[in-house]
C-alpha positions in Angstrom: 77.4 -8.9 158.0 80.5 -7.2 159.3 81.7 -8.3 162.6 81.5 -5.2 164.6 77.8 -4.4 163.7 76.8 -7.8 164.5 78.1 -7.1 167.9 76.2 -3.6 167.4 73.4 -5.0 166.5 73.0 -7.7 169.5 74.1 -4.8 172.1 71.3 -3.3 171.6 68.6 -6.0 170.9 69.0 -7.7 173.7 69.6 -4.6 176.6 73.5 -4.5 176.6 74.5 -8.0 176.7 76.6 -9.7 174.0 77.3 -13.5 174.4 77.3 -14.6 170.5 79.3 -14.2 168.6 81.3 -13.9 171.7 80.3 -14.0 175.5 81.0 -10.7 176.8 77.9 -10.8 178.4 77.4 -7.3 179.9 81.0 -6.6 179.8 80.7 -4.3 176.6 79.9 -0.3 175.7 79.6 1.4 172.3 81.5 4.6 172.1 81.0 6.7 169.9 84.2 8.2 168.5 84.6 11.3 166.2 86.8 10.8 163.2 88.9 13.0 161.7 85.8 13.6 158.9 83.9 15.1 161.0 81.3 11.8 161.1 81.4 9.2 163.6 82.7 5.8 164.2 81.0 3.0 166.7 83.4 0.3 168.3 81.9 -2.0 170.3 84.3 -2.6 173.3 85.6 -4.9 176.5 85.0 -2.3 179.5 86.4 -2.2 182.8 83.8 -0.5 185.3 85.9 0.9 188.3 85.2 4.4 190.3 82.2 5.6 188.9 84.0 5.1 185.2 84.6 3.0 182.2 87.8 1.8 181.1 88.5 0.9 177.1 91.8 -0.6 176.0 93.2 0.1 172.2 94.4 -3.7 172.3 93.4 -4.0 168.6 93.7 -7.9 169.4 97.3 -7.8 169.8 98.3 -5.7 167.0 101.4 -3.7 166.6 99.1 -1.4 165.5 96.7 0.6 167.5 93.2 0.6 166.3 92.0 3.9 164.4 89.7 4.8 166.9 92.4 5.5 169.1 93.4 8.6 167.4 89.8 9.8 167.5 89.6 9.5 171.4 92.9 11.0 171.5 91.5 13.8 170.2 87.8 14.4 171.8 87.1 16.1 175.4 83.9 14.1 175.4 82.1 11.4 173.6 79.0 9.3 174.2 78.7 5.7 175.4 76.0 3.2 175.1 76.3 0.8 178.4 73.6 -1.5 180.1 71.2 0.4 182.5 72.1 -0.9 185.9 68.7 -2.5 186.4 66.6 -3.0 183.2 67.4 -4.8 180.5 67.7 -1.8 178.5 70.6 0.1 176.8 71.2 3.8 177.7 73.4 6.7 176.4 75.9 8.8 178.7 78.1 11.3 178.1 81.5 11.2 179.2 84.5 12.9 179.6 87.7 11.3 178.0 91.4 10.7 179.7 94.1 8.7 178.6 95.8 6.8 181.4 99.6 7.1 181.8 101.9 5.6 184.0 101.3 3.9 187.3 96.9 4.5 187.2 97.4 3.0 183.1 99.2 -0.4 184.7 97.1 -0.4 187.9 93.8 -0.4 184.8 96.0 -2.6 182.4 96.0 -5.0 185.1 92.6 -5.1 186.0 91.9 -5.7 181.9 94.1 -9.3 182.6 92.2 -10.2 185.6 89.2 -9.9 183.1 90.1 -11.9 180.3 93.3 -13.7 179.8 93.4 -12.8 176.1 94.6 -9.0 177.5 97.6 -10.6 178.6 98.2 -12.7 175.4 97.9 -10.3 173.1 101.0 -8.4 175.0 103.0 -11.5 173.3 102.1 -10.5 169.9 102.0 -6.7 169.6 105.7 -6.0 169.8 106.5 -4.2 172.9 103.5 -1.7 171.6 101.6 -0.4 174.4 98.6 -0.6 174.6 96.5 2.9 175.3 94.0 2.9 178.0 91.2 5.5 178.4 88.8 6.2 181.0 85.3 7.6 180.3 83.8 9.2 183.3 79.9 10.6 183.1 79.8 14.5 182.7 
């Protein structure tokens, strides 16, 4: 089974929370991102929850590369996020408006992606001075 539907696939069996393959625990969201197709891609994804928002970074592990779905939230006003309800042990969907971060609010978030996992800051050693988009997703 491929990697990111097994991560799917967990989300949303067991109310949000991830912790095999990997323990991300309730740390994850699934957006939804258009492609350029007009279909739909789902990446499962490290979130940062801060002001109401969620945070996604296009860290593609490290890559010099950014991932595809970055181009696809690059271009979208809004798209749709599956997070963990707040108190139940359920998934739900919200809608949210996309920004891209620049400047001193993208480190300020970039930041706040190292406190949450050292990996963040290790993959800044092997992606080649790329960096690494940041977007926020804010309910509608």
């Amino acid at each position: 089974m491929d990697f990111n539907q097994q991560i799917i696939d967990t989300f949303r069996a067991n109310g949000g929370e991830v912790n095999e393959p990997m323990p991300f625990g309730r740390a994850l969201v699934l957006v939804h991102v258009p492609k350029k197709d007009g279909g739909e891609r789902i990446a499962p994804l490290a979130a940062v929850r801060d002001d109401g928002a969620w945070h996604v970074v296009g860290s593609a592990g490290g890559s010099p590369k950014h991932p595809a779905w970055v181009y696809g939230l690059r271009r979208a006003e809004q798209v749709e996020l599956e997070v963990p309800a707040d108190e139940t042990n359920t998934v739900e969907t919200v809608t949210t408006a996309v920004t891209e971060l620049e400047g001193e609010t993208r480190e300020v978030v970039w930041e706040k992606f190292k406190e949450f996992s050292s990996g963040f800051a290790d993959y800044e050693k092997t992606a080649q001075g790329r960096v690494f988009p940041i977007f926020r997703l804010t309910p509608a």
